[in-house]
VOPAGU-2260 file (C-alpha; in pm, 1 decimal, decimal comma):
REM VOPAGU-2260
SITE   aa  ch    i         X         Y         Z
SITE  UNK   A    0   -1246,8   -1318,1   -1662,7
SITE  UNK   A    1    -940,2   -1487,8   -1827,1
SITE  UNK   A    2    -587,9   -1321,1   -1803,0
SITE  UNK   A    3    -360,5   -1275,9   -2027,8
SITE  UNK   A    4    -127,3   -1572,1   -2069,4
SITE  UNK   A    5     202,5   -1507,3   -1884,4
SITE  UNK   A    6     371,7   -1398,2   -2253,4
SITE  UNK   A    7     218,0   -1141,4   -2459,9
SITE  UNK   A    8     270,1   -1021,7   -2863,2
SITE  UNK   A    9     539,0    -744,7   -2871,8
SITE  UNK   A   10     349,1    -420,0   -2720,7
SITE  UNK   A   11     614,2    -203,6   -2835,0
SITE  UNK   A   12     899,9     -84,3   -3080,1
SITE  UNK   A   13    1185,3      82,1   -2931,5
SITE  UNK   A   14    1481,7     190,6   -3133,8
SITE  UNK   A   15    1791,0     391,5   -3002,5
SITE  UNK   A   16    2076,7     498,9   -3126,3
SITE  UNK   A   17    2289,6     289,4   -2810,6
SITE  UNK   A   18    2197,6     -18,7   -2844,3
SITE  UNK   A   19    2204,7     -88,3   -2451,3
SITE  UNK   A   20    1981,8     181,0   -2381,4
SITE  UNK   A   21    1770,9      62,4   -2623,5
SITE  UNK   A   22    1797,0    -332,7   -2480,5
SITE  UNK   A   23    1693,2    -151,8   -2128,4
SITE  UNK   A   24    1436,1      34,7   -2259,0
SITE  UNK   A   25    1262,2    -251,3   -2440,7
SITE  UNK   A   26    1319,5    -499,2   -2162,5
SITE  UNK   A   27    1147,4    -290,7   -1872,0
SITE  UNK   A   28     864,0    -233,6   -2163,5
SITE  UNK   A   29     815,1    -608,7   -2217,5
SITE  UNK   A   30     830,9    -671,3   -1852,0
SITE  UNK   A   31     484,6    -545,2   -1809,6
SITE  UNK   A   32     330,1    -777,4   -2002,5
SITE  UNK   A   33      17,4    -583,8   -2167,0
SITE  UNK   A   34    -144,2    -657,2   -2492,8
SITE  UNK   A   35    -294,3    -296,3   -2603,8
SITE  UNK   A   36    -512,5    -238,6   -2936,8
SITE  UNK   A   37    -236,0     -54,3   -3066,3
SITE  UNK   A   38     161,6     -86,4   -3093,0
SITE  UNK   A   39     327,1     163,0   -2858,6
SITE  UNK   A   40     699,1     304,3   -3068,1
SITE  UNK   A   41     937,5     499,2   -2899,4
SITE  UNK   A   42    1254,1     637,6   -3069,6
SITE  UNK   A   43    1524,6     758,4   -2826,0
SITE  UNK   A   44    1805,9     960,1   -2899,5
SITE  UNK   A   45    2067,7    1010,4   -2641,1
SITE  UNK   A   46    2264,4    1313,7   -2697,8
SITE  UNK   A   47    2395,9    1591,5   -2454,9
SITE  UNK   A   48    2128,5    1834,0   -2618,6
SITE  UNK   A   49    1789,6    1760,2   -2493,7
SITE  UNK   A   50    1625,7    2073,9   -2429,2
SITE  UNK   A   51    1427,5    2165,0   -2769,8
SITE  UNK   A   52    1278,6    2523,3   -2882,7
SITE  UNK   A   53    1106,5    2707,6   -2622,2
SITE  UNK   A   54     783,9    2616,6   -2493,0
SITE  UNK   A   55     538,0    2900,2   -2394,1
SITE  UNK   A   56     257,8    2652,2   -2338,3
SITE  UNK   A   57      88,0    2648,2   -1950,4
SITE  UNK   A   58     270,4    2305,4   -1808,2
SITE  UNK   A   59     101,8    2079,6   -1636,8
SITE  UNK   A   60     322,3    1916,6   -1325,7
SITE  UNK   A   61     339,4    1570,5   -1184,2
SITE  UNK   A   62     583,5    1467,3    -945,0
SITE  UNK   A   63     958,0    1546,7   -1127,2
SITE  UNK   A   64     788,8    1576,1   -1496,9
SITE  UNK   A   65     575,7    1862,6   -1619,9
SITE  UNK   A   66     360,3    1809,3   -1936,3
SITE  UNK   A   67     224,1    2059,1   -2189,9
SITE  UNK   A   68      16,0    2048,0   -2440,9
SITE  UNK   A   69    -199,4    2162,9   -2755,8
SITE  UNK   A   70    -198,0    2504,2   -2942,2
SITE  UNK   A   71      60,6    2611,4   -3093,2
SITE  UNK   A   72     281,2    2280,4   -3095,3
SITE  UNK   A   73     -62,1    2064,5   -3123,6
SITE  UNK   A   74     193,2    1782,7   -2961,0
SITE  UNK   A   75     214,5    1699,4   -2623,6
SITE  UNK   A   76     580,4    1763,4   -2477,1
SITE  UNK   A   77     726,6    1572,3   -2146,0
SITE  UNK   A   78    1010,5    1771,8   -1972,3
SITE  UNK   A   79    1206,1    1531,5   -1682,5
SITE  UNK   A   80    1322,7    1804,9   -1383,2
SITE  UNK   A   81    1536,2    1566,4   -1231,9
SITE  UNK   A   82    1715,2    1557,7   -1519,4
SITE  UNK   A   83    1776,7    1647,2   -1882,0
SITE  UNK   A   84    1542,6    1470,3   -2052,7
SITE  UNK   A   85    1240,0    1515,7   -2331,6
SITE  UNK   A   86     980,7    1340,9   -2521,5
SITE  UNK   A   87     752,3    1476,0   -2779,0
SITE  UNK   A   88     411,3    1272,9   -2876,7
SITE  UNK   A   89     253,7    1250,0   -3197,6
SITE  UNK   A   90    -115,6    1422,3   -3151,0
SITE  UNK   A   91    -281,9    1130,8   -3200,0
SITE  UNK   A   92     -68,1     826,5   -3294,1
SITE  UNK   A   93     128,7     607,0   -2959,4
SITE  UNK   A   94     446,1     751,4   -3099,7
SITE  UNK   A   95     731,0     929,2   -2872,0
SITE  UNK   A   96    1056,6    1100,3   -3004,1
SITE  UNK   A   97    1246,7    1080,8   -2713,2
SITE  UNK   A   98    1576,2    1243,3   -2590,1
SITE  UNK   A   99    1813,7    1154,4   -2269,2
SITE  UNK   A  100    2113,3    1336,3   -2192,3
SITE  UNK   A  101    2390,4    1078,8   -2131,4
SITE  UNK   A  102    2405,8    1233,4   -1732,3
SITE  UNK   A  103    2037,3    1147,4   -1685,6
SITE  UNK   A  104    2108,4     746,3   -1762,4
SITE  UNK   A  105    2312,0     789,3   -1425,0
SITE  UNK   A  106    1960,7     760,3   -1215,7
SITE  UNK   A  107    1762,8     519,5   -1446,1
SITE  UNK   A  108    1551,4     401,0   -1159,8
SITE  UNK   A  109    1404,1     767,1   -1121,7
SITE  UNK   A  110    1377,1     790,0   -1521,8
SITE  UNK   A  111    1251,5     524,1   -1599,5
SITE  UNK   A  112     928,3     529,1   -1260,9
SITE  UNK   A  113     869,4     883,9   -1357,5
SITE  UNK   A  114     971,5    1048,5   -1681,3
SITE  UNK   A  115     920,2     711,0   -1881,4
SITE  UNK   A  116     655,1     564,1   -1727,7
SITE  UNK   A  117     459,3     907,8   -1803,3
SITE  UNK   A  118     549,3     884,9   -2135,3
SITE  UNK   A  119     411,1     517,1   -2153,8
SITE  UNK   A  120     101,7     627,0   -1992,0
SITE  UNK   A  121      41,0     905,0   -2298,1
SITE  UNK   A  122     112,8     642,3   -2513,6
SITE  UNK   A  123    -140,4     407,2   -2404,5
SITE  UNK   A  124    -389,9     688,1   -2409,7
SITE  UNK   A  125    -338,8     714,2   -2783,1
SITE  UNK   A  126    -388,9     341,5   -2793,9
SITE  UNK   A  127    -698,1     329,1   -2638,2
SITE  UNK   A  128    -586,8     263,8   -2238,2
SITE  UNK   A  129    -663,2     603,9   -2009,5
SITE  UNK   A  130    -514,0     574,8   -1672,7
SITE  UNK   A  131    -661,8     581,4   -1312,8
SITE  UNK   A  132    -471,7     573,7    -994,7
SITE  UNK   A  133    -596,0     229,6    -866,3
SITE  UNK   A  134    -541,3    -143,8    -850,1
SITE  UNK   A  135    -713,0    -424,8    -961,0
SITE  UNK   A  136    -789,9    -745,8    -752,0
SITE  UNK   A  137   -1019,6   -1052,4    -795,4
SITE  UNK   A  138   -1150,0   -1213,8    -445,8
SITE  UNK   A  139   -1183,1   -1605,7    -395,9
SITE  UNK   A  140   -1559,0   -1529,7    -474,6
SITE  UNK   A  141   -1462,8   -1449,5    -863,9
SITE  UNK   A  142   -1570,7   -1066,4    -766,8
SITE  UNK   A  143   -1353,1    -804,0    -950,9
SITE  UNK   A  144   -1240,4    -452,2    -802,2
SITE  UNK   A  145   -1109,5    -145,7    -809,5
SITE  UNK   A  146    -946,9      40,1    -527,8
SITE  UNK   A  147    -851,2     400,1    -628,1
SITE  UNK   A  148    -650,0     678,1    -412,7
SITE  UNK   A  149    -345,4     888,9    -431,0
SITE  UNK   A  150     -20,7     751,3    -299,9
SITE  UNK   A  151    -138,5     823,8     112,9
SITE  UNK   A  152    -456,9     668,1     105,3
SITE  UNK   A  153    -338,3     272,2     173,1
SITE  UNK   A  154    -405,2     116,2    -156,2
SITE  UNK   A  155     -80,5      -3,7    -209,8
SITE  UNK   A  156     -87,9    -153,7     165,6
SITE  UNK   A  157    -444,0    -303,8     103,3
SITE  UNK   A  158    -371,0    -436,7    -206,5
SITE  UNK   A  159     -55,6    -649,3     -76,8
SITE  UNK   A  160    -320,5    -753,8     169,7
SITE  UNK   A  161    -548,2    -899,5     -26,9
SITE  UNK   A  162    -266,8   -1055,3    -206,6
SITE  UNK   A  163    -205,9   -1258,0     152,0
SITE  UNK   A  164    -522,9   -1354,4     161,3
SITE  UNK   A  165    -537,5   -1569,7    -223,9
SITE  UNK   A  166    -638,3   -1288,6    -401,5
SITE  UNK   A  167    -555,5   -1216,7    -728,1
SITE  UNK   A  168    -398,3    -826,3    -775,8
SITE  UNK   A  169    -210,3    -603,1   -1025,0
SITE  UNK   A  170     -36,8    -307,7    -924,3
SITE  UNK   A  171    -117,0     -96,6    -709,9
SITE  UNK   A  172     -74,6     273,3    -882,6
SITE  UNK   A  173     -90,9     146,3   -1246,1
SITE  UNK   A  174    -436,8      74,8   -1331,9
SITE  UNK   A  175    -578,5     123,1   -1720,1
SITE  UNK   A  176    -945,8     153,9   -1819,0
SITE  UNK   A  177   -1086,4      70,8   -2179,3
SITE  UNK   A  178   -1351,9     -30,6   -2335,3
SITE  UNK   A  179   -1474,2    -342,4   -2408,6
SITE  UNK   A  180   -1816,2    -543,9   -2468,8
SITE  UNK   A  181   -2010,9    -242,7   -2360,2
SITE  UNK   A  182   -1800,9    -280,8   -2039,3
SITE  UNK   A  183   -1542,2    -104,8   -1883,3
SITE  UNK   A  184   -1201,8    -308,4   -1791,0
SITE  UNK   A  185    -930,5    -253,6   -1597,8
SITE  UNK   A  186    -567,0    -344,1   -1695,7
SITE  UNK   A  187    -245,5    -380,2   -1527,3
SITE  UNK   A  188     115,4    -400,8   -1579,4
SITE  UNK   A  189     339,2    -707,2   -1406,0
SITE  UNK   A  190     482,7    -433,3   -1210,8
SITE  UNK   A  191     538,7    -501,9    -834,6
SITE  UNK   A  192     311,4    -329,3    -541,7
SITE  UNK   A  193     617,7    -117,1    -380,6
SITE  UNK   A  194     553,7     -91,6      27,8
SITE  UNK   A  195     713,5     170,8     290,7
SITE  UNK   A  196     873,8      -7,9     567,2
SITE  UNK   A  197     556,8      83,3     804,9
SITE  UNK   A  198     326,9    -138,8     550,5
SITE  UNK   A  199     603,4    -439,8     474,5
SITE  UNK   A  200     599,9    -432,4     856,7
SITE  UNK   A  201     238,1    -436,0     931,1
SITE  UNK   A  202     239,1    -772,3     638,8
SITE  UNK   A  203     545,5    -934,5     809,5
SITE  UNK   A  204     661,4    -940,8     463,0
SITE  UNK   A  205     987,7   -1049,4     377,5
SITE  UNK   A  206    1224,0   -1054,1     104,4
SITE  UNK   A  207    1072,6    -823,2    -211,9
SITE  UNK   A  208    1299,3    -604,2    -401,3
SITE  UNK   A  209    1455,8    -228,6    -301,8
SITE  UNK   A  210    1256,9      46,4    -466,4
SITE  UNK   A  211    1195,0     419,7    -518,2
SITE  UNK   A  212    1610,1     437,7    -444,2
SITE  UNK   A  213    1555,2     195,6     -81,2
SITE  UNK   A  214    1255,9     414,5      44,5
SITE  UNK   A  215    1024,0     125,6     -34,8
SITE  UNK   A  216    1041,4    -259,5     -57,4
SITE  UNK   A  217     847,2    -424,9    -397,6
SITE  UNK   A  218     645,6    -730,9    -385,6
SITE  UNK   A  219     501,3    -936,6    -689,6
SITE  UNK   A  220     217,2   -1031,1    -576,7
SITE  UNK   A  221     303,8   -1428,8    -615,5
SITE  UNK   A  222     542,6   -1340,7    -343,3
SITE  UNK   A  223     230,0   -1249,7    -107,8
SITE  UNK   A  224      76,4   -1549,0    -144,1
SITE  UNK   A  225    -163,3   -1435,3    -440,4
SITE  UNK   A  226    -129,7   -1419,1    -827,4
SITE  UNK   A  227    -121,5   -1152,1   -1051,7
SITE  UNK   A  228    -474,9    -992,3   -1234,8
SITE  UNK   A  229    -375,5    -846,1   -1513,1
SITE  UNK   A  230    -689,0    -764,9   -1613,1
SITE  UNK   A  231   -1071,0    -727,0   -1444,1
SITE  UNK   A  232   -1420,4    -580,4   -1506,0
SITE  UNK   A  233   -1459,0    -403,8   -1219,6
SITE  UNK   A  234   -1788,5    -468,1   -1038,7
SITE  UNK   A  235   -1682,5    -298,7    -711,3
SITE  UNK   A  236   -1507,4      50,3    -642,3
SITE  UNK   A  237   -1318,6     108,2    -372,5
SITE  UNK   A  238   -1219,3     415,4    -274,6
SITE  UNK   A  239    -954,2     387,5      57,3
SITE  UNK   A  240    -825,5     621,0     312,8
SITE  UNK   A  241    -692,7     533,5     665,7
SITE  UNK   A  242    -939,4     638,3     896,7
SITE  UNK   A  243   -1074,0     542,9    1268,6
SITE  UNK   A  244    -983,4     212,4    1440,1
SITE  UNK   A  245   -1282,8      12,4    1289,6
SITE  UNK   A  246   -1277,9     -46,6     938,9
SITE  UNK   A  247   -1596,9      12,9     742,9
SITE  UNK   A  248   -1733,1      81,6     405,7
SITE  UNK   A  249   -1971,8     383,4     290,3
SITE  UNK   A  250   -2156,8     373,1     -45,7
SITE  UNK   A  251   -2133,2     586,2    -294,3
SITE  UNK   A  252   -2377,9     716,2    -549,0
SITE  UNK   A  253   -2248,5     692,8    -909,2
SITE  UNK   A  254   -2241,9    1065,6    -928,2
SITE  UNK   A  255   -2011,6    1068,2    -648,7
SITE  UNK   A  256   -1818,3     792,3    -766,2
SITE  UNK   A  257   -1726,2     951,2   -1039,6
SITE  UNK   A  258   -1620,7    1285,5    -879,1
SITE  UNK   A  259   -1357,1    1044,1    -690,9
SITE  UNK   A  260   -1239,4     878,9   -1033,9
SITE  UNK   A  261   -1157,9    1178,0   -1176,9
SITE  UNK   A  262   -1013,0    1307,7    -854,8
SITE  UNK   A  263    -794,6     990,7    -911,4
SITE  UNK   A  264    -721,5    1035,5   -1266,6
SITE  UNK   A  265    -550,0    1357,6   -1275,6
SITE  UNK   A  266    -416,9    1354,3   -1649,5
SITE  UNK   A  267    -821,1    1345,2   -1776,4
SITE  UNK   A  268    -763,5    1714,8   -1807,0
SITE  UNK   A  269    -543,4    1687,6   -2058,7
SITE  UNK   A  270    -592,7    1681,6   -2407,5
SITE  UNK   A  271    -945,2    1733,7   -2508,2
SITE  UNK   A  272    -926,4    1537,9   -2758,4
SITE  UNK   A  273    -892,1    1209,9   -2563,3
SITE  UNK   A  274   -1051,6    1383,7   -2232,3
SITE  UNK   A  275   -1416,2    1311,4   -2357,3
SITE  UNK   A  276   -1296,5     950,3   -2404,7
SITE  UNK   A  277   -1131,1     952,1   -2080,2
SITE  UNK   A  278   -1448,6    1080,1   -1861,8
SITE  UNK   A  279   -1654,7     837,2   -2094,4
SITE  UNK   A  280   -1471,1     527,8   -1930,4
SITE  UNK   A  281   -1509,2     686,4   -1622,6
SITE  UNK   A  282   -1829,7     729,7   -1612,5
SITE  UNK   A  283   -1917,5     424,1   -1737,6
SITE  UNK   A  284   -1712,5     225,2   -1475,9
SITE  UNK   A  285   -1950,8     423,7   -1228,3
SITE  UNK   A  286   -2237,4     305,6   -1344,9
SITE  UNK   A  287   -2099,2     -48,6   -1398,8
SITE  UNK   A  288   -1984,2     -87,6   -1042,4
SITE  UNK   A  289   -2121,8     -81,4    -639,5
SITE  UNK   A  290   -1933,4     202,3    -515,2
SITE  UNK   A  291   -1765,8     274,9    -170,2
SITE  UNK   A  292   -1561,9     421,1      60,0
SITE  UNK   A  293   -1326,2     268,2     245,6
SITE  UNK   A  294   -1217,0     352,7     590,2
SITE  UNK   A  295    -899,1     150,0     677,1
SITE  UNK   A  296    -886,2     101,5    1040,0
SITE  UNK   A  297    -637,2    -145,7    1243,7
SITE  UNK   A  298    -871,5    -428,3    1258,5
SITE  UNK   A  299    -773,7    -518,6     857,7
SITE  UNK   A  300    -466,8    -679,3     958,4
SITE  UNK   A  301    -613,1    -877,3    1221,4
SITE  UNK   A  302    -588,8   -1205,9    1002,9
SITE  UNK   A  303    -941,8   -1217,1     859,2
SITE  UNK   A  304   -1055,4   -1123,7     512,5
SITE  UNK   A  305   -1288,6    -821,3     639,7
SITE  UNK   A  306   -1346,9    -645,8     299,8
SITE  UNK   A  307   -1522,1    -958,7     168,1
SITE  UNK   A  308   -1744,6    -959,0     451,7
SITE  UNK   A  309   -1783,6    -569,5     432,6
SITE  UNK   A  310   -1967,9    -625,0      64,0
SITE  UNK   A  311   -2229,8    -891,1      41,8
């Protein structure tokens, strides 16, 4: 499958009362080069008040955000804890009102990976896209994958791995499914695959880019030795943890695979009116691809390409 050429049409409308936050804002947006169905707008408003009414509603928590939604708002509200900092969705349009307290623009690293990349992801659920912790990668056979875990399990290490070997990867926590040709695809965001010093050090990799305030170094995955997938059709699921001191695979029965997408996919909960949709894609991508799990053991850093001998 072709990807996306390396410019894309506008995703998104931002508009901000300062225009540099508003030039930052749009910038990191455009940076990720994707092409959803529909045009993502958010309008920010900085301002020193940015705690609205009071919110009774059951929040849901992700790491420094918590998210509520439905009755008696019928919006979906995104609080930042590390700072002061709120967005409120439109029900059902990929619309944000958004505001930032002039403090919280001190640590725009930490708002923008966690309070506005949440909001991004609800946007591109109204848009069609419904996110899955996983990364995309194409192997020198044409083959497309998924790999799918939480942030211990080694996909972001496996995935700059691949990258050293020629493959073709996105991110590696950023993954969106939709459908498409009675299909289920995968989409990423030019976003680079951010490695703790243990896995840059296990790749010999040099150079990259500080992340996650210098607890991680970021790689494009050009800079591995691969190219970027922005896009795949998944034909093999991956599901890693480090495990043993051989590596080996395990397969999976579509039932199960599924239980470990929406393991993986934590926000499907959310929103019943786009959770149907969301365990639709899910399900289908289960059906659509061989499914295993992945037990990462020493041996996949010994220089050979063992995961494409793993799967005939």
């Amino acid at each position: 499958m072709n990807d996306y050429p390396l410019r894309v049409p506008d995703a998104s409308e931002v508009t901000c009362d300062d225009p540099g936050v508003r030039q930052w804002v749009a910038d990191w947006l455009a940076s990720w080069r994707i092409a959803p169905p529909g045009r993502l707008s958010l309008r920010i408003s900085v301002s020193d008040v940015a705690v609205g009414e009071a919110d009774e509603r059951e929040p849901f928590r992700q790491p420094l955000v918590e998210i509520r939604s439905g009755p008696p708002h019928n919006d979906l509200r995104i609080r930042w804890l590390a700072g002061n900092a709120i967005a409120v969705l439109d029900p059902k349009e990929p619309r944000a009102d958004i505001i930032i307290a002039p403090a919280a623009l001190a640590d725009r690293e930490r708002l923008q990976q966690t309070f506005l990349v949440a909001v991004v992801v609800f946007l591109l659920r109204r848009a069609g896209w419904h996110h899955v912790h996983g990364a995309i990668a194409r192997d020198r056979a044409g083959r497309e994958w998924l790999l799918a875990g939480d942030a211990k399990a080694g996909k972001s290490t496996t995935a700059a791995l691949l990258a050293t070997h020629g493959w073709s990867v996105g991110t590696d926590d950023l993954t969106f499914l939709a459908a498409a040709d009675d299909a289920v695809d995968a989409h990423a965001p030019h976003i680079p695959i951010a490695l703790r010093e243990g896995g840059a050090a296990l790749l010999a990799a040099r150079g990259g880019a500080p992340a996650r305030g210098g607890r991680k170094q970021a790689f494009f995955p050009e800079e591995l030795g691969g190219s970027f997938a922005s896009r795949a059709r998944p034909t093999i699921l991956m599901f890693p943890r480090v495990e043993g001191a051989v590596t080996r695979i395990e397969p999976l029965t579509p039932g199960a695979a599924l239980a470990e997408l929406v393991k993986w996919s934590a926000w499907v909960a959310l929103e019943p009116e786009f959770a149907q949709l969301h365990l639709d894609l899910l399900a289908a991508l289960a059906r659509q691809a061989r499914a295993f799990r992945l037990s990462l053991g020493p041996d996949l850093f010994e220089g050979k390409d063992l995961l494409m001998s793993l799967v005939p």
